[in-house]
NUMIKE-257878 format. One line per 5 residues: number of its first residue (from 1); their letters; for each residue x, y, z of N, C-alpha, C, CB. Coordinates in steps of 0.02 Angstrom, whole numbers, plus 32768, in hexadecimal, padded with zeros to 4 digits. Glycine has a CB too. Layout:
residues N
NUM) a) X:Y:Z:X:Y:Z:X:Y:Z:X:Y:Z  ...
This chain:
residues 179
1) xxxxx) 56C8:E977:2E10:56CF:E9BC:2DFC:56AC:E9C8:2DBA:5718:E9CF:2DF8  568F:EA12:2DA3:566C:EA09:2D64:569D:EA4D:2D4D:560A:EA0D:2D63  56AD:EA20:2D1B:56E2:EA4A:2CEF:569A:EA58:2CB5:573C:EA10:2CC9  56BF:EA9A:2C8B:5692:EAAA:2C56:567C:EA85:2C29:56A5:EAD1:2C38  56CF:EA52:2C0C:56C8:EA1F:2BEF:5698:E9E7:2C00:56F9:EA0E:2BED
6) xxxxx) 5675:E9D2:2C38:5665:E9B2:2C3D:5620:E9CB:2C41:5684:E995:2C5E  5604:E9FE:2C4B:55CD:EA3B:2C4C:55AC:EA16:2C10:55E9:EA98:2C3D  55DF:EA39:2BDA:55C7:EA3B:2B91:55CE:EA0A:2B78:55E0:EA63:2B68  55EB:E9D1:2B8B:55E1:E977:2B6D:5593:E971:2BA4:5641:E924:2B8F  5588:E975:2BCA:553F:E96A:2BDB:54FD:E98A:2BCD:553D:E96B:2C10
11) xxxxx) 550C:E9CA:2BC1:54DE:E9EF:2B7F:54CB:E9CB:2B35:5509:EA32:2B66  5519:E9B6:2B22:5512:E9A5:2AE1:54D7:E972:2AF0:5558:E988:2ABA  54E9:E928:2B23:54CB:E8FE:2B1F:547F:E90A:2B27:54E6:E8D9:2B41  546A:E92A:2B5B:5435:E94F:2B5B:5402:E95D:2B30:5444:E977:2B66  542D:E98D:2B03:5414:E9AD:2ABB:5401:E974:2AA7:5447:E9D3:2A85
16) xxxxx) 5434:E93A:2A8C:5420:E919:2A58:53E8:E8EB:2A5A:544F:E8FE:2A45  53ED:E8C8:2A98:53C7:E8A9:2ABA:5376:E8C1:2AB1:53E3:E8B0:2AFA  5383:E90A:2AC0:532B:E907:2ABF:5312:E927:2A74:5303:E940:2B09  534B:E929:2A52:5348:E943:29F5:5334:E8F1:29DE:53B1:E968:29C3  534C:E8B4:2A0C:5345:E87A:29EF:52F0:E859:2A04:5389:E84E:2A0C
21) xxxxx) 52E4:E875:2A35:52A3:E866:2A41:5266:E8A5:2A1B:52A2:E861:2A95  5282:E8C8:2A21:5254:E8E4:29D2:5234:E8D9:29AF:5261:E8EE:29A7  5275:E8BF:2986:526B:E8A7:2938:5249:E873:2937:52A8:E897:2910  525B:E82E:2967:5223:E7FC:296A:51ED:E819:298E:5236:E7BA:298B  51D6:E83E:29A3:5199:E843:29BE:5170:E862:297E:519A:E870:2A03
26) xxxxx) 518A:E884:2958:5165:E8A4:291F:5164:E857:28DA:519D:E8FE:2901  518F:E82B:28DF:5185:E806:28C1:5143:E7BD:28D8:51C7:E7FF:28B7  513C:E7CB:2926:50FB:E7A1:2942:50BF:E79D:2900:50D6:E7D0:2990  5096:E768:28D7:5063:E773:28AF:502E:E788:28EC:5050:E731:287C  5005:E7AC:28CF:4FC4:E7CC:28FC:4F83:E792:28E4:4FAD:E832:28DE
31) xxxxx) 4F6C:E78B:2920:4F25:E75A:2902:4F04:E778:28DE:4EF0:E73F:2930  4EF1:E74C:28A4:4EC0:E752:2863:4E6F:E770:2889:4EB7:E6F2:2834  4E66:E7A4:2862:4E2B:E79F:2881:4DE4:E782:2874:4E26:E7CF:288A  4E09:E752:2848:4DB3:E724:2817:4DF6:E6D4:2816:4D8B:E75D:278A  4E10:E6C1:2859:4E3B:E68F:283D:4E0C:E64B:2814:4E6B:E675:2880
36) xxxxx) 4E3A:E630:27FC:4E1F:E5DB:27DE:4E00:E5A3:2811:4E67:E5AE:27C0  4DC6:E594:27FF:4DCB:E556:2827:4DA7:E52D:2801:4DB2:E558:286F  4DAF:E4E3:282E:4D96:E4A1:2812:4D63:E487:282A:4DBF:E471:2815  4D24:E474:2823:4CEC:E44C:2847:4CF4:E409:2829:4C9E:E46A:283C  4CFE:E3D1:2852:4CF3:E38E:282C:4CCC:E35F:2858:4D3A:E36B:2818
41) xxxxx) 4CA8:E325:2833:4C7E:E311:2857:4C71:E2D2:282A:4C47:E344:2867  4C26:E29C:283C:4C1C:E26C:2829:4BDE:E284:2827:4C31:E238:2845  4BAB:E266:2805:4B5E:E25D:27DD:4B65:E222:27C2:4B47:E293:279F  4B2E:E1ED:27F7:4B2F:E1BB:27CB:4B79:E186:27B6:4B16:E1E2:2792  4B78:E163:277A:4BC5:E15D:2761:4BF5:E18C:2752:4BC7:E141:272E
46) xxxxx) 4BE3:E1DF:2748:4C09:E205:2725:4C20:E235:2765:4BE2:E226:26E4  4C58:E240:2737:4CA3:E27A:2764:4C84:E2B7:2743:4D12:E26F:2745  4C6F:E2D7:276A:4C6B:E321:2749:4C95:E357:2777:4C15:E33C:2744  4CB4:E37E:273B:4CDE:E3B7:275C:4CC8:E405:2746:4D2D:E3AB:2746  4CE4:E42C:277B:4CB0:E476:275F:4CF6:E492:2751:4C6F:E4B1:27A4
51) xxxxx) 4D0A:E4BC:2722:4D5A:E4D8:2741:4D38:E541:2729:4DC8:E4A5:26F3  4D30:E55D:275F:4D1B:E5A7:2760:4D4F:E5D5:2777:4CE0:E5B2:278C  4D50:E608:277D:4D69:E64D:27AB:4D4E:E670:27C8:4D82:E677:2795  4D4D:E672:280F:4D1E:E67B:2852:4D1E:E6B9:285B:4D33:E65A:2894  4CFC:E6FB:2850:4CF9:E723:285D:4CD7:E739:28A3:4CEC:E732:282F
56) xxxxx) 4CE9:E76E:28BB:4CC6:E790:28F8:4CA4:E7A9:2901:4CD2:E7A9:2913  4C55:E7B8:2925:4C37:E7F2:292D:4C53:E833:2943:4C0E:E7E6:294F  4C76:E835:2978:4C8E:E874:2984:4C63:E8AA:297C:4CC0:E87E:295F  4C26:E8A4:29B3:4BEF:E8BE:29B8:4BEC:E8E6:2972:4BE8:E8E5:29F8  4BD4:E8BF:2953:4BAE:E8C1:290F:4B77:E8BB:2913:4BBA:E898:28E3
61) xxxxx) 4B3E:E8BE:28E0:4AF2:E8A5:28D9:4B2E:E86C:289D:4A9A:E8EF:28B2  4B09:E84A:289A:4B1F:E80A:285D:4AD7:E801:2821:4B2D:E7A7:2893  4AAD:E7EA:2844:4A7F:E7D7:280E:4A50:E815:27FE:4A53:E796:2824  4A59:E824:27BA:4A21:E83E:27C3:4A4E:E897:27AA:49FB:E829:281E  4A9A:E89D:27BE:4ABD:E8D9:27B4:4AF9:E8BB:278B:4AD1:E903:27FA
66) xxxxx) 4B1D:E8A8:27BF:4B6E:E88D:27AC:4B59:E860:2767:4B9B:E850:27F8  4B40:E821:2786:4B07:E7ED:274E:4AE5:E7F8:2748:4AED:E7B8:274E  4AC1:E829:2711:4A8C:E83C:26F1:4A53:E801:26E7:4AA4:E858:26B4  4A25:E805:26F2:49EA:E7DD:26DA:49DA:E7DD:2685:49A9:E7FC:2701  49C1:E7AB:2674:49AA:E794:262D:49F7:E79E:2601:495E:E7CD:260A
71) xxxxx) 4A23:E790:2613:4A81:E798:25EF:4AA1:E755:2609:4ABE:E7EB:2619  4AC2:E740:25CC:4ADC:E719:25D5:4B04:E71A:25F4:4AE3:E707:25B8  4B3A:E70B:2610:4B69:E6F9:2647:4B9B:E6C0:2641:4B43:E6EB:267D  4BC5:E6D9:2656:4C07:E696:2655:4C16:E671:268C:4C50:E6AE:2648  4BDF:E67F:26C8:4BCD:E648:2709:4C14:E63A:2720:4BA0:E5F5:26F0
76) xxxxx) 4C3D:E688:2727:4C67:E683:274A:4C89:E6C8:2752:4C8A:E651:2736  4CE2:E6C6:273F:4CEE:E6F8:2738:4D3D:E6E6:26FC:4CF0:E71D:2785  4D55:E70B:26E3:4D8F:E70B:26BC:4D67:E6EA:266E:4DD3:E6D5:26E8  4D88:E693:2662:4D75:E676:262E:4D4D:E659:263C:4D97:E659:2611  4D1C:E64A:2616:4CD3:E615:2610:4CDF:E5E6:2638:4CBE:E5F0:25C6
81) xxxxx) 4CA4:E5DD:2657:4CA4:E58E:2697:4CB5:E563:266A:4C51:E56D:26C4  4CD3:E530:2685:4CDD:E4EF:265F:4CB3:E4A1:2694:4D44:E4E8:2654  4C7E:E496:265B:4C77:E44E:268A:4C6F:E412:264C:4C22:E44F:26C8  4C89:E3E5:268D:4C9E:E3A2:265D:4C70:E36C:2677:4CF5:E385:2664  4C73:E341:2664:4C52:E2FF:2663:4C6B:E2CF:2642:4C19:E301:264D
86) xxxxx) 4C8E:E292:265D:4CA4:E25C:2641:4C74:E217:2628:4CD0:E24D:266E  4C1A:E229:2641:4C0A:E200:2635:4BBF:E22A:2607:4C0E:E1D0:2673  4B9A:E209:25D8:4B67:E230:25BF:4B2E:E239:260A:4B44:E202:2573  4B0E:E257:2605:4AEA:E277:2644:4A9A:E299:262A:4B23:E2BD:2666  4A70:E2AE:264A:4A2F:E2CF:264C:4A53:E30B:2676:49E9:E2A1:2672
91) xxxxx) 4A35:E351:2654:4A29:E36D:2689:49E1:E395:267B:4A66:E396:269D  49C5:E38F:26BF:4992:E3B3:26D1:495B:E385:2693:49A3:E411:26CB  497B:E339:268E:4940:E319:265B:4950:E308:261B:4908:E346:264F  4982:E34C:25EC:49A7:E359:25BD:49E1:E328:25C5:49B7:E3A0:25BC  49F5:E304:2585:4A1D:E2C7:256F:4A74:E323:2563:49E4:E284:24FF
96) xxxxx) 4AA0:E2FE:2587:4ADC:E327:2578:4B11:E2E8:256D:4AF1:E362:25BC  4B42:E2E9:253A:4B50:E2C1:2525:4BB6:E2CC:2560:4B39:E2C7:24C9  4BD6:E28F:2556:4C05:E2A7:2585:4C44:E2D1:2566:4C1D:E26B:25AA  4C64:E30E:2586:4C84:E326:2561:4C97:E373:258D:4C5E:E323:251E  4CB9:E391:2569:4CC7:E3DE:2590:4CA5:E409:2577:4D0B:E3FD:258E
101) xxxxx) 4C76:E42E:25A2:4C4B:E478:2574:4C68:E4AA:25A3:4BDF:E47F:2573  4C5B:E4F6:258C:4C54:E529:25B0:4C19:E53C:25C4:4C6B:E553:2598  4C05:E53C:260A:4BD7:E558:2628:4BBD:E5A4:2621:4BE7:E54B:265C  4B98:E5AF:2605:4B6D:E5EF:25F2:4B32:E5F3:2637:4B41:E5E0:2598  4B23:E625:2657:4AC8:E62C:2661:4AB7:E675:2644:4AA9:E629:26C1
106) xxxxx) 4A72:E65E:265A:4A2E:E6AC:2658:4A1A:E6BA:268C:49E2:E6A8:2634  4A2D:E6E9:26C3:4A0F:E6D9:2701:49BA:E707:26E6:4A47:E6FE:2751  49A4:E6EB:2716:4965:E711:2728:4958:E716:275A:4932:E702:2714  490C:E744:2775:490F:E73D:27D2:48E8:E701:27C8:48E3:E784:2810  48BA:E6DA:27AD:488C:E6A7:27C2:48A6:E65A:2783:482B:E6CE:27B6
111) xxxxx) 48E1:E674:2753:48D9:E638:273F:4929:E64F:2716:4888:E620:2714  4959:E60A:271A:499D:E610:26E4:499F:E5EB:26BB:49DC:E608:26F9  49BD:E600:2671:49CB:E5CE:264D:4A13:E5AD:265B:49C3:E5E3:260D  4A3E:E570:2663:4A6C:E553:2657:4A80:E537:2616:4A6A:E531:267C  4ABB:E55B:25FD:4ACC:E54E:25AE:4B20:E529:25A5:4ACB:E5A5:2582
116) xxxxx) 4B15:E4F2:2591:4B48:E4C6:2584:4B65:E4CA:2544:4B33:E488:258E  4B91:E4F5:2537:4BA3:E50F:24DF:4BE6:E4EA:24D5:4BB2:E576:24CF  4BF5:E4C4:24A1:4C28:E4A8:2494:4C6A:E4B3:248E:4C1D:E499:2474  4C70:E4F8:248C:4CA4:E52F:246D:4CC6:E53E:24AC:4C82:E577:2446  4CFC:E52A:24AB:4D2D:E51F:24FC:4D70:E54F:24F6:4D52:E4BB:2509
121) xxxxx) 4D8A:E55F:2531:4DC7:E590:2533:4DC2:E5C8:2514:4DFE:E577:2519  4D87:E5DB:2512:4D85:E62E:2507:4D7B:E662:2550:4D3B:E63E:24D2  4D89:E68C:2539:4D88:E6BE:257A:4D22:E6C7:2583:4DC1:E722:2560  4D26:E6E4:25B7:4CD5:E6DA:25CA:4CB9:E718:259F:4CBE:E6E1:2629  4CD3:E74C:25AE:4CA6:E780:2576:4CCE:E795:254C:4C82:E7C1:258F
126) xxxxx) 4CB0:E7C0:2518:4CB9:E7F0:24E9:4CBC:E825:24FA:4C95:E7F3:24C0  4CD8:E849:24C7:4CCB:E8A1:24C6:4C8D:E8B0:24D7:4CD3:E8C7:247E  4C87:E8E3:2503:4C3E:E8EE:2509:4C15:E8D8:2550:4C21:E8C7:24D0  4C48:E89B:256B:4C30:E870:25A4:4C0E:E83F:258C:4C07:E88E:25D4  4C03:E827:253A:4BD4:E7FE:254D:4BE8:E7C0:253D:4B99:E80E:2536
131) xxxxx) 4BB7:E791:254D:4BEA:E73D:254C:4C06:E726:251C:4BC8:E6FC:2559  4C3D:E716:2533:4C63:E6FC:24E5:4C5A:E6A4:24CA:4CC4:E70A:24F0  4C26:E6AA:24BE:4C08:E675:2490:4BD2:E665:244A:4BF3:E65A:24B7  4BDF:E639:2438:4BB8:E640:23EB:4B85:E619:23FC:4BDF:E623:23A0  4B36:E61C:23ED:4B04:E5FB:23F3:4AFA:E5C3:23D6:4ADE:E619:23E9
136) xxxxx) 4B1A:E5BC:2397:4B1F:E58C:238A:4B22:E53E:239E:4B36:E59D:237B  4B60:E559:23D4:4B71:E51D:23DF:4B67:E4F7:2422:4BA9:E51F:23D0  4B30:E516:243D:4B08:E50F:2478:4AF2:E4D5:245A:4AD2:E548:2491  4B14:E49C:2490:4AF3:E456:2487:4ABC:E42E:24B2:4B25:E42F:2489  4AB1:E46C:24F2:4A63:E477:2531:4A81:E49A:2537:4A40:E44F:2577
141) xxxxx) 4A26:E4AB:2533:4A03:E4D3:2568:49CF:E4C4:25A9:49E3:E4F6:2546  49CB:E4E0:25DE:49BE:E4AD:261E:498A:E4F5:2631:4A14:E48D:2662  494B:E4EF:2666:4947:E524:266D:492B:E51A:26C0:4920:E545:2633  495D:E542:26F0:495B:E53D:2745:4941:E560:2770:498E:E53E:2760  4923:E556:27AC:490A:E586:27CF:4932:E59D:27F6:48DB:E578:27EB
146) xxxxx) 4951:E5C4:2813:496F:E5E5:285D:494D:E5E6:2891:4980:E625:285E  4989:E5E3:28C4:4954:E5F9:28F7:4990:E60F:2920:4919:E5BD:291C  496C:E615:296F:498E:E643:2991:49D4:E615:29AC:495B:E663:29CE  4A09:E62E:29B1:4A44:E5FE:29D5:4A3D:E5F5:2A28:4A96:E624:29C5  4A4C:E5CE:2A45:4A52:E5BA:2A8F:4A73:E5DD:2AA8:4A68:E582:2AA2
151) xxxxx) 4ABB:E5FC:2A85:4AE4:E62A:2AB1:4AFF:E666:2A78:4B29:E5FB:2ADB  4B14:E696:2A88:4B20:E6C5:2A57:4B69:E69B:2A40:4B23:E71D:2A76  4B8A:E6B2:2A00:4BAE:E68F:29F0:4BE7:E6C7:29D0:4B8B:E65A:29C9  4C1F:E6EB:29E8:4C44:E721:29CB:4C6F:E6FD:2993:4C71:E74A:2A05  4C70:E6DD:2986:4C95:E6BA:293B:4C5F:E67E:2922:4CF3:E68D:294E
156) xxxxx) 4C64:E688:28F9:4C46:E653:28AF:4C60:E623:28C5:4C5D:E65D:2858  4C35:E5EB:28BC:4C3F:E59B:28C5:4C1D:E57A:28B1:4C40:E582:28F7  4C3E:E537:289C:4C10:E508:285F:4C19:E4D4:2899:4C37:E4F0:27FB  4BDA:E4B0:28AF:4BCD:E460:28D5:4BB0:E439:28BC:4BAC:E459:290E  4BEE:E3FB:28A5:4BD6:E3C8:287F:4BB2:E39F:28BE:4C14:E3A1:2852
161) xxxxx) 4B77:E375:28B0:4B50:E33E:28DE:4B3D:E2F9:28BC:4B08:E35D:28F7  4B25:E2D4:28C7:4B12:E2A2:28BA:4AC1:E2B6:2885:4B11:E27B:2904  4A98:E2FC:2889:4A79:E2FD:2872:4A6E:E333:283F:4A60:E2EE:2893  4AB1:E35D:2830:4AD1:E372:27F3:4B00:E3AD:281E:4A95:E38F:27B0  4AF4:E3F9:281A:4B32:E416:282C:4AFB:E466:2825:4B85:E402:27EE
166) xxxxx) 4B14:E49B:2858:4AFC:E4D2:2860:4B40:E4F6:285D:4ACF:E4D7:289D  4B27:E534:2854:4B30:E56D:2847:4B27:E596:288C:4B06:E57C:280F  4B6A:E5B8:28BC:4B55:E5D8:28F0:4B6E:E61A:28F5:4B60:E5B7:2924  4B5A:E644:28EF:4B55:E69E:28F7:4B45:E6CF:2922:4B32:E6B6:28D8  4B5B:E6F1:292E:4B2E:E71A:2968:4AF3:E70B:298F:4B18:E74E:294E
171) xxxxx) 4ABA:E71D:2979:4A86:E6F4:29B0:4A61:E6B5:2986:4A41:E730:29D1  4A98:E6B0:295D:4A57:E68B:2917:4A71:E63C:290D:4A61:E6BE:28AE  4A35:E61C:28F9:4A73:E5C5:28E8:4A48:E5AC:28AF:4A79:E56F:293D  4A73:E59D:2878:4A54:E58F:283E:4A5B:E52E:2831:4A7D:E5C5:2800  4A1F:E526:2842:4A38:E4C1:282D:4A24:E4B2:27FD:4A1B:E47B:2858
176) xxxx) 4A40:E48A:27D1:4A3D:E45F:27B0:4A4D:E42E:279D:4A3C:E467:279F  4A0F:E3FE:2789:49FF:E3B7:27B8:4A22:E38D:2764:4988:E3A2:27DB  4A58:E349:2781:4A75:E328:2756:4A5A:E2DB:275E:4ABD:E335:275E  4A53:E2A7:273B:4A54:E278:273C:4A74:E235:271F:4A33:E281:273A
């Protein structure tokens, strides 16, 4: 039999029930939309790790608009790339000694600079947009060609190899060669 009482004890539960799924649903975190990630790899004797924040195209232009040409850049998204090296290394020929830098570039359409600046845990830009680093303490400079990527690529990605580690973007892949 459905007495009222029992009406309105199954309302209540009702109510609360979906007042309780609510509140956790508004408490779900939403994916980052530049989350963290890690590239790690081997060269040689040395462990090298990339640690960036992967941003999206989201039918964007990237190089060239989003990443301005001849501007420095924080070769990622959020705080300055971070790459490490546990062992001293060449890159691109250039003696890099082992240690943690922040990854800086310059893109260009026919040629990038790669900038290894000593100055770590800062956020990637400044007021203004522009990179938050001091010249100073740029310990290399590397300078790379691009070229076209194999597959379009909707998030940023760093691939460490056996013969140093690229840079992958929209239609673009930036290598540079470690030894």
């Amino acid at each position: 039999m459905n007495t009222p009482k029992k009406n309105i004890f199954l309302l209540t539960v009702l109510f609360l029930f979906t007042m309780t799924a609510t509140v956790f649903a508004q408490d779900a975190p939403k994916p980052k939309a530049s989350p963290a990630q890690t590239a790690t790899g081997k060269v040689g004797a040395a462990n090298i790790t990339i640690a960036y924040s992967s941003p999206g195209v989201k039918g964007r232009t990237i190089w060239g608009e989003l990443v301005p040409y001849g501007k420095a850049w924080r070769a990622g998204a959020n705080k300055a790339t971070l790459f490490t090296t546990d062992k001293d290394i060449k890159v691109e020929g250039k003696a890099l000694k082992a240690g943690t830098y922040s990854v800086f570039m310059v893109p260009g359409e026919k040629e990038w600079q790669i900038i290894f600046n000593s100055e770590t845990g800062q956020g990637g830009i400044k007021a203004g947009g522009v990179a938050n680093f001091d010249p100073a303490n740029n310990m290399l400079t590397v300078n790379v060609k691009p070229k076209k990527a194999a597959q379009m690529n909707e998030r940023l990605t760093y691939d460490i190899t056996n013969k140093g580690f690229s840079l992958k973007w929209e239609n673009l892949e930036v290598p540079v060669a470690i030894k």
